[in-house]
C-alpha positions as CSV (number, residue, x, y, z in Angstrom):
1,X,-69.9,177.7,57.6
2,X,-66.4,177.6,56.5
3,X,-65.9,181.6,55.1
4,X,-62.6,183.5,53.4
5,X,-62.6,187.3,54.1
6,X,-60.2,189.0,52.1
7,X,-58.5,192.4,53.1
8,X,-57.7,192.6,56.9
9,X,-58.9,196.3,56.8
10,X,-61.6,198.5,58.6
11,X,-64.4,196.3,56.7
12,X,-62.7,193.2,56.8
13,X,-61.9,193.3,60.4
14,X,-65.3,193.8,61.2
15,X,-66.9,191.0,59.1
16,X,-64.0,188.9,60.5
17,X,-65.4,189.8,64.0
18,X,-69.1,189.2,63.5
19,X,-68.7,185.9,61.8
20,X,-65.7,184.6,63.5
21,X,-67.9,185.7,67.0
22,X,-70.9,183.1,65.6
23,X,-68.5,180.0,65.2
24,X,-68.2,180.4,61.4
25,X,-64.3,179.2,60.2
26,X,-63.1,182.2,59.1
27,X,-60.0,182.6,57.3
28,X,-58.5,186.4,56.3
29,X,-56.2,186.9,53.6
30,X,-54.4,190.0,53.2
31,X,-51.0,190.9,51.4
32,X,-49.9,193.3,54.3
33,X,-48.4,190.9,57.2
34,X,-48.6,193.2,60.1
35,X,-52.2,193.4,59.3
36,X,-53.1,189.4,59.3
37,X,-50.9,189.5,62.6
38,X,-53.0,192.1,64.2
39,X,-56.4,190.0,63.1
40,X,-55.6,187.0,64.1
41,X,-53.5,187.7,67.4
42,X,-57.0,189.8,68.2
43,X,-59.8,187.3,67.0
44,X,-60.2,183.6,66.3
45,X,-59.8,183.2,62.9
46,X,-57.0,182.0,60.6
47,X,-54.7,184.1,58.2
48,X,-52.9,184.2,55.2
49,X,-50.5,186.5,53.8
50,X,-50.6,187.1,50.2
51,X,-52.7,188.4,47.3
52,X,-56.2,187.1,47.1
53,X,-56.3,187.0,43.8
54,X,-53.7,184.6,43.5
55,X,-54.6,180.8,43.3
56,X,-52.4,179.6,45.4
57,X,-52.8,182.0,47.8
58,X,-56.6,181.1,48.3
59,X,-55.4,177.4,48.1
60,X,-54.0,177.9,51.2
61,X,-56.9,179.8,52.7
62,X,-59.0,176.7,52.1
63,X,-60.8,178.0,49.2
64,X,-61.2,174.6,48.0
65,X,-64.2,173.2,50.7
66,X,-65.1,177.2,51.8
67,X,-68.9,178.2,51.3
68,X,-67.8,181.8,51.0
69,X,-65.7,184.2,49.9
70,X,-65.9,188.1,50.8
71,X,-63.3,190.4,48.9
72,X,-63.7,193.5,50.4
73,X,-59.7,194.8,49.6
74,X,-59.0,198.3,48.7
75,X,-58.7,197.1,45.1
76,X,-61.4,196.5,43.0
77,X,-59.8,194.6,40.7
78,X,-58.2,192.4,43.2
79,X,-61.8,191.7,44.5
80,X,-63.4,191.0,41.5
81,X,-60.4,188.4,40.5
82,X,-60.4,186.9,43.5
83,X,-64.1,185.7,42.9
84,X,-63.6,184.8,39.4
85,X,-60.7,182.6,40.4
86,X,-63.0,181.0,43.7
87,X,-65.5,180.5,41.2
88,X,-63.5,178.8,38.2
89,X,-60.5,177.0,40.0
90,X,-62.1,176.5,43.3
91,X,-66.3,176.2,42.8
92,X,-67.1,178.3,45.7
93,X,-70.6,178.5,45.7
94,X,-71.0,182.1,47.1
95,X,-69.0,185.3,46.2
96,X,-69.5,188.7,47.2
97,X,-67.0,191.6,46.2
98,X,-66.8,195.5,47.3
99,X,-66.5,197.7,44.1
100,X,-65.7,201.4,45.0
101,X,-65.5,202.2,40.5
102,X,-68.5,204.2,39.4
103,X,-67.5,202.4,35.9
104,X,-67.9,199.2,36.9
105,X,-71.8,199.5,38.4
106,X,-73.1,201.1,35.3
107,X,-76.0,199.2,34.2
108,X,-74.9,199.0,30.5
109,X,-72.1,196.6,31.6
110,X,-74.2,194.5,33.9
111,X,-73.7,191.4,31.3
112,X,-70.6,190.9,32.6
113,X,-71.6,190.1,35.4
114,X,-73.3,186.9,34.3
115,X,-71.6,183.4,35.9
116,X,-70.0,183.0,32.6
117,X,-68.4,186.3,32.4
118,X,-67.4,187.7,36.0
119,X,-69.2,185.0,38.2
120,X,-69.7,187.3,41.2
121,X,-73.7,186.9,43.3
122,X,-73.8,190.5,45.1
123,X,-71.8,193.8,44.6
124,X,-71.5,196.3,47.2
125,X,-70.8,199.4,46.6
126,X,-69.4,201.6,49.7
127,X,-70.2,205.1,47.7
128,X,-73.9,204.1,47.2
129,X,-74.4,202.8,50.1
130,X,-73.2,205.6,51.7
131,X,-75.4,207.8,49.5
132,X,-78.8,206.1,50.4
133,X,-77.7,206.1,53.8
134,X,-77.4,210.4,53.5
135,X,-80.7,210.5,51.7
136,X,-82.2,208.9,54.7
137,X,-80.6,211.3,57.1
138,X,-82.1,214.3,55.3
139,X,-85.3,212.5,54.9
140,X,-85.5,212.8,58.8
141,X,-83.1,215.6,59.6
142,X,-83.9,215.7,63.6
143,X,-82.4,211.9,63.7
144,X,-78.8,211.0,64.4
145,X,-79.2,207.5,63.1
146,X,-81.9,205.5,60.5
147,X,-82.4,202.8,58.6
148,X,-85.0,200.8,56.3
149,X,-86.1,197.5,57.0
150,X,-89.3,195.5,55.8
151,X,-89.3,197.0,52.3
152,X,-89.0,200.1,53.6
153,X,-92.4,199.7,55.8
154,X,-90.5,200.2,59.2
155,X,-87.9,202.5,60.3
156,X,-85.2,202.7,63.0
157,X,-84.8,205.9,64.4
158,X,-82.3,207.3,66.3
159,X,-83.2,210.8,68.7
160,X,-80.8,212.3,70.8
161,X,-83.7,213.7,73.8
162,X,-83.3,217.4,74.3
163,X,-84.3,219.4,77.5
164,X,-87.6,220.3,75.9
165,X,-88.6,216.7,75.2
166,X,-92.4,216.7,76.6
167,X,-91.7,213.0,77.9
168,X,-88.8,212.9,80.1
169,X,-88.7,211.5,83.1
170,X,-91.9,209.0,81.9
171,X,-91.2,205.0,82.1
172,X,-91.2,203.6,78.6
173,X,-94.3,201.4,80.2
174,X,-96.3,204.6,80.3
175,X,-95.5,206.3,77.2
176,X,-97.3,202.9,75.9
177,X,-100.3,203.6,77.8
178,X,-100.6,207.2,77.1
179,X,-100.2,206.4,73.1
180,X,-101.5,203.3,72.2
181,X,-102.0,203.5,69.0
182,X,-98.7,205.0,68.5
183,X,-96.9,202.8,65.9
184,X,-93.5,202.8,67.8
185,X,-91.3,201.2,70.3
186,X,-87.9,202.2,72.1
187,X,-85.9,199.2,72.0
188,X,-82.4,200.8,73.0
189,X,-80.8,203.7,74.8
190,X,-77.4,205.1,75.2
191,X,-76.7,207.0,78.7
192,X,-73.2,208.8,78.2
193,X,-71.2,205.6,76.5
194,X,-72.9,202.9,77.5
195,X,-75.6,201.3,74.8
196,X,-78.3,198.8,76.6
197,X,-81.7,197.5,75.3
198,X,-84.5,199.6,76.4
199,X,-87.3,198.0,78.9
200,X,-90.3,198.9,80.1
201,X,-89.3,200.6,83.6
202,X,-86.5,202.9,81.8
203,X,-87.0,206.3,82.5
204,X,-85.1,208.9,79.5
205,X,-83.3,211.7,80.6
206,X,-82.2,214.7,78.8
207,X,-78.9,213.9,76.7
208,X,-79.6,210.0,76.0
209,X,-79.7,209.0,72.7
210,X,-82.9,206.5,72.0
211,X,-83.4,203.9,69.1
212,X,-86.6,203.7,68.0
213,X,-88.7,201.1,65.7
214,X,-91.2,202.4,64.1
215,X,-94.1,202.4,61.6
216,X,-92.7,204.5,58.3
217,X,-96.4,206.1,58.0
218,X,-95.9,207.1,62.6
219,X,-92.5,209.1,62.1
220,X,-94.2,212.5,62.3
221,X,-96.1,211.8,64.9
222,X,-93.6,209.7,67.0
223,X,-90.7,212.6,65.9
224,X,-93.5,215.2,68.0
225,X,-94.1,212.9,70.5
226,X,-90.5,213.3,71.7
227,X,-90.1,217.0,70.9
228,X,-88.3,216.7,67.0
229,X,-89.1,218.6,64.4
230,X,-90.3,217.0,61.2
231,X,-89.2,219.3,58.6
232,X,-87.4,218.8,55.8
233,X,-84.8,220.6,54.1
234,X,-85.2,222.8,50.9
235,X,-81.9,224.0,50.6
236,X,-79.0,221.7,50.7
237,X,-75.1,222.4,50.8
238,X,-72.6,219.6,49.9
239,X,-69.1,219.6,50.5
240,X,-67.4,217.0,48.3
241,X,-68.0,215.9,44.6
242,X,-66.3,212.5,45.0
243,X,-68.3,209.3,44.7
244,X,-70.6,210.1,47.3
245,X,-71.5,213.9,46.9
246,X,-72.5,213.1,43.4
247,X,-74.5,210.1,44.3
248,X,-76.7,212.3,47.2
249,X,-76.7,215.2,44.8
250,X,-78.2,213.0,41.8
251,X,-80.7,211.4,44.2
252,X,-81.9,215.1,45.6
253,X,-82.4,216.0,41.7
254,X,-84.6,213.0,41.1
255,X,-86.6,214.1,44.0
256,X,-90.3,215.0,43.4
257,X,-90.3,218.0,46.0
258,X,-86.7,219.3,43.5
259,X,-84.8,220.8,46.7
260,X,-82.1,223.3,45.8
261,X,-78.8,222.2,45.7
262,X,-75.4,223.3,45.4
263,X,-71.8,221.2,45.9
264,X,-68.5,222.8,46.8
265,X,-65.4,220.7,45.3
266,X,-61.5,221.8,46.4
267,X,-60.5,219.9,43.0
268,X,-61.2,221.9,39.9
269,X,-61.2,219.4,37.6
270,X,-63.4,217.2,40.2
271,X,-65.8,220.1,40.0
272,X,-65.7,220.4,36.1
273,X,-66.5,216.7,36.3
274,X,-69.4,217.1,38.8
275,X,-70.6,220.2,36.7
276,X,-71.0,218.2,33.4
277,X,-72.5,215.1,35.6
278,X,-75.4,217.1,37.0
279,X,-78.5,218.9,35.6
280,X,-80.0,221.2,38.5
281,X,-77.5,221.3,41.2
282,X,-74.5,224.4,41.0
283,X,-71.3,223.0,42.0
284,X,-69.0,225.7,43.4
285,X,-64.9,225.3,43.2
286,X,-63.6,226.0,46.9
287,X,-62.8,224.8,49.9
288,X,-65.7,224.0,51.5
289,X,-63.7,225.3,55.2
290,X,-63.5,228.9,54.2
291,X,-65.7,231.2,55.5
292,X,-65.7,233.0,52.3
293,X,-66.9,229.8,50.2
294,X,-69.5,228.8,52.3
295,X,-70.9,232.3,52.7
296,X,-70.8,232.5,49.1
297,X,-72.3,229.4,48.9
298,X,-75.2,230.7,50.8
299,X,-74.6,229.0,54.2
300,X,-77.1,231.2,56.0
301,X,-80.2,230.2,53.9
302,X,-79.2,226.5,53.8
303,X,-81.5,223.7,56.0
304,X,-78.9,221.0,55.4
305,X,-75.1,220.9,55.4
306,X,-73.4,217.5,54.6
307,X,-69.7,216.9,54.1
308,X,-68.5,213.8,52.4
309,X,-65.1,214.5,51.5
310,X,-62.6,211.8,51.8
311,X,-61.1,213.2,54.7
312,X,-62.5,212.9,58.6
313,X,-60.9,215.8,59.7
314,X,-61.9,218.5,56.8
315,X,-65.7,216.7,57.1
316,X,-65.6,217.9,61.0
317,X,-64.3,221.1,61.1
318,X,-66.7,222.0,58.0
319,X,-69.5,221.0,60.0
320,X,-68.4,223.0,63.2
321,X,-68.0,225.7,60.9
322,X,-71.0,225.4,59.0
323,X,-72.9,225.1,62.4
324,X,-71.8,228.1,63.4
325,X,-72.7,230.1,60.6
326,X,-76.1,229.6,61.2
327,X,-76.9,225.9,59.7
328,X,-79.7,224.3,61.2
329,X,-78.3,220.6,60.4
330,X,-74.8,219.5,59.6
331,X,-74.3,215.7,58.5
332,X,-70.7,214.2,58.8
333,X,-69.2,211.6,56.8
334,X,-66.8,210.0,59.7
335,X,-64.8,206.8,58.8
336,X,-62.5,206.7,61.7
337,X,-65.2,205.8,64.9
338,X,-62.7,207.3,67.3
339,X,-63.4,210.6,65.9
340,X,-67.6,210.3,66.6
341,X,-67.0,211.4,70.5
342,X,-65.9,214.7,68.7
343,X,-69.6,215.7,67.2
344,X,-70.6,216.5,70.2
345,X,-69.0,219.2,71.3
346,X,-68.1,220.8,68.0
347,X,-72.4,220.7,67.6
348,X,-72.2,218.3,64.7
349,X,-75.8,216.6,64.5
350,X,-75.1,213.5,62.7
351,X,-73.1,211.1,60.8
352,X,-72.9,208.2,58.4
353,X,-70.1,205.7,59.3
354,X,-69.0,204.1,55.6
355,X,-67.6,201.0,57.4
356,X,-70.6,200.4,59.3
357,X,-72.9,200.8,56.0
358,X,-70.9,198.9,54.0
359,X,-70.3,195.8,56.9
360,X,-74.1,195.9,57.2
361,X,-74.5,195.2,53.4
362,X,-72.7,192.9,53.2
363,X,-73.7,190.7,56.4
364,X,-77.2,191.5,54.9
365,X,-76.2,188.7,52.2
366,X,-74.0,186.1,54.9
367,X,-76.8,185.3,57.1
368,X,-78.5,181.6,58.0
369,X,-81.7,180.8,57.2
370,X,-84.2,183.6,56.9
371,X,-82.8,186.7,58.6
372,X,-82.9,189.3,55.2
373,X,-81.2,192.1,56.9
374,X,-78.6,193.5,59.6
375,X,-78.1,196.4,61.3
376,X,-74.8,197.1,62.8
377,X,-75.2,200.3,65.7
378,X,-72.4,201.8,67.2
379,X,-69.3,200.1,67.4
380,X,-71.0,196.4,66.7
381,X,-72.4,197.2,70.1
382,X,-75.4,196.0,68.9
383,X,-77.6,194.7,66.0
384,X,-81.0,195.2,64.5
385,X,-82.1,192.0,62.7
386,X,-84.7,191.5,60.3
387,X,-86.1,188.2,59.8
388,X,-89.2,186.1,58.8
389,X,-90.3,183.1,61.4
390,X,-90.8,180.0,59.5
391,X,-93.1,176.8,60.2
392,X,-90.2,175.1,62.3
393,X,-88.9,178.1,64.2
394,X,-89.0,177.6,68.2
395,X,-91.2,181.0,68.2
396,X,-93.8,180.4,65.8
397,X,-96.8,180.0,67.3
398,X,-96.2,181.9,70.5
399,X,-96.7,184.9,72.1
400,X,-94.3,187.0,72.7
401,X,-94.4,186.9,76.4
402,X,-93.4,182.9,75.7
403,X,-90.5,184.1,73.1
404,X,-87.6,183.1,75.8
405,X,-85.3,185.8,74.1
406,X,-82.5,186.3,75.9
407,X,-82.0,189.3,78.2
408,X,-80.6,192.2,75.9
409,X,-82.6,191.4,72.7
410,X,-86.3,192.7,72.2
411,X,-89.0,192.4,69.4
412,X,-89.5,195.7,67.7
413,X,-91.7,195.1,65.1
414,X,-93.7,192.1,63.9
415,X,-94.9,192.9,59.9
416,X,-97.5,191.0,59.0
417,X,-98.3,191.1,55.3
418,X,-98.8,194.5,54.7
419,X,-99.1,195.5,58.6
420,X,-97.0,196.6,61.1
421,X,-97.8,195.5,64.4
422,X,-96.1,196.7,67.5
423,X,-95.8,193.8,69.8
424,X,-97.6,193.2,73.0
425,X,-96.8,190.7,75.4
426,X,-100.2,188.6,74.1
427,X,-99.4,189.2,70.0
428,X,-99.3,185.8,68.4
429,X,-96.1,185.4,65.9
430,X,-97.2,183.1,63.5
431,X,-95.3,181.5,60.1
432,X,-94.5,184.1,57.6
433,X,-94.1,187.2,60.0
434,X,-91.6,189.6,60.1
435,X,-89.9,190.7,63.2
436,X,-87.7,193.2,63.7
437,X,-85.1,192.2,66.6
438,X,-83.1,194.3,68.7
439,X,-80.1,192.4,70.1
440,X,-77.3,193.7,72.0
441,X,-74.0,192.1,70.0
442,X,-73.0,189.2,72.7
443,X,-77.4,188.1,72.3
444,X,-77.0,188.0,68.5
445,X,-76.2,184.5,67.9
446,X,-78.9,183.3,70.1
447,X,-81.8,185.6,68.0
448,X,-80.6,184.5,65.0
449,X,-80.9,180.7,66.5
450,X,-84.4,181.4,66.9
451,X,-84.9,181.7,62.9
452,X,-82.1,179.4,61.7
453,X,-83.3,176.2,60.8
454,X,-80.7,175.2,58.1
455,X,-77.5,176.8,56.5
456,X,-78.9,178.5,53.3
457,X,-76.6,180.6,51.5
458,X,-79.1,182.0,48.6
């Protein structure tokens, strides 16, 4: 697959990687030189220095026999260009753009978004993605990590294990045994730095951080099981009105369970702006790092603290602070993965990583033949793939015992219609089924192998 990625950023250095690291030719255009030197010195793809909106400039990125083009600049504009131009001049057949403007994803201007109009197949949005990934963290607030897959039927969960987890010290093979009809399955543990797949002679020790895949209607239970409480928050304090704070605080108001809210913005006119934008929620104007705001913001009595500012630094020290003024969960919005060492010892409990959101979108809508979505963990340390097995996939037919995945990838899940089965060595995959795959990064092109029967870009 012959792809053009353009902006040599965080996002496009990272879809650069993943494709570029699965034999795609992958071309990156950015306007910045140092940046195209940097990519392509670091990875094997090609570059191009120049605007990606411009014609020519794509002409030379091989736009004219590409199946793909990715704009994922810091200008939405540029990005939205850029595919109208692939799609008019060039006829590239798929064309995805980032758009960061609220304006531009209202629904009442969808039409132009119609191949006639702006010809572009899927729109990401970092902000929203970001806000659905937030809503998910409060959904399970004892959980560093989560995400949705099979229509929201299956969950991966990720549990730092505290000293009072009642199964430490157990082999994964015997936690099986002892809860059989226990809808989940560790597929991955981090000891200090290092991220491997889970298997079934791995003891956990206090201080690893687990991924877990699991049946949506077995998170209390599993969360129990390993010592986590399954609360959820009432009371929630955001720091940040931007893009994203609005977005989690509009979802929280369409809630059924209505959870108190309130939003503290540095930017008075930012806050005047939230103010007007939202019904139930009281937005505060302050900095959300003085211990005078956030008491007045009633710190003490909040379950959840988030901060989503557009600065790393201010979301950090807000949690540290928040946590200790008393607040039983502190979410960080971190785009710099350098800084995520730092959450634990300033007793942050969780973040959301925009890049990694946003690169998981998008490679959610890049994929061969009938993987439907991608997780990215970590670093790209590893991936959690969902796909559906079709009639001529190696697998179908088989047990998983006879699978032959490579070492470092695992079956999670296996959804069957409308049931989630945790695999056994004897469960039969058969055409149509789901799986959820673990796969350490360097096993990923071999899993995906396993469901790829052609190229099929729609």
């Amino acid at each position: 697959m012959k792809v053009i990625v353009c902006g040599a950023g965080q996002v496009g250095w990272q879809i650069a990687r993943h494709l570029s690291s699965e034999n795609n030719d992958v071309t990156v255009v950015d306007n910045d030189p140092a940046l195209v030197r940097r990519i392509t010195d670091s990875l094997d793809v090609g570059g191009v220095t120049g605007f990606a909106s411009l014609p020519d400039v794509l002409e030379q990125a091989g736009a004219r026999d590409s199946d793909m083009i990715i704009a994922a600049t810091f200008s939405d504009e540029v990005n939205m260009i850029a595919c109208q131009v692939a799609h008019s001049v060039f006829k590239v057949p798929r064309k995805i753009a980032r758009v960061r403007a609220q304006s531009y994803l209202d629904p009442k201007w969808a039409d132009i978004y119609r191949q006639d109009h702006m010809p572009i197949d899927v729109i990401i949005s970092p902000e929203r993605e970001v806000a659905n990934a937030a809503m998910q963290r409060l959904a399970a607030p004892s959980a560093f990590d989560i995400q949705s897959f099979a229509d929201g039927k299956v969950q991966l969960i990720g549990l730092t294990l505290d000293e009072n987890c009642p199964v430490l010290n157990t082999p994964l093979r015997q936690l099986t045994e002892l809860f059989s009809t226990l809808k989940a399955y560790v597929v991955g543990v981090r000891s200090g730095t290092k991220l491997r797949a889970a298997f079934s002679d791995d003891q956990l020790f206090a201080g690893d951080q687990i991924y877990v895949v699991t049946d949506e209607g077995d998170i209390p239970r599993m969360l129990e099981i390993f010592g986590k409480s399954t609360q959820v928050g009432k009371r929630n304090l955001i720091v940040g009105a931007g893009n994203v704070g609005l977005s989690v605080a509009s979802a929280l108001e369409a809630l059924p369970s209505r959870p108190r809210t309130k939003i503290v913005e540095r930017d008075r006119a930012r806050a005047e702006f939230a103010a007007d934008k939202l019904d139930r929620t009281i937005v505060l104007h302050g900095d959300g790092l003085s211990i005078d705001m956030l008491e007045e913001a009633g710190i003490t009595s909040t379950d959840a603290f988030m901060a989503v500012t557009d600065d790393d630094k201010t979301n950090l020290l807000s949690c540290a602070r928040a946590k200790t003024m008393g607040a039983p969960l502190t979410v960080c919005l971190i785009n710099d993965p350098s800084l995520v060492p730092l959450m634990k010892p300033l007793g942050v409990d969780a973040y959301i990583n925009p890049r990694a959101t946003t690169v998981s979108s998008i490679l959610r809508h890049v994929r061969h033949g009938r993987v439907r979505a991608v997780y990215s963990i970590g670093d790209a340390e590893a991936e959690v793939i969902e796909a559906q097995v079709l009639s001529t996939s190696p697998i179908a037919g088989k047990r998983v015992r006879d699978t032959n995945l490579p070492e470092g990838a695992m079956i999670g899940a296996v959804v069957k219609g409308k049931q989630v089965v945790i695999p056994r060595s004897d469960t039969l995959i058969e055409e149509t089924d789901v799986l959820i795959v673990f796969a350490m990064a360097r096993q990923v092109p071999q899993v995906e192998q396993l469901f790829r029967v052609s190229i099929d870009f729609f």
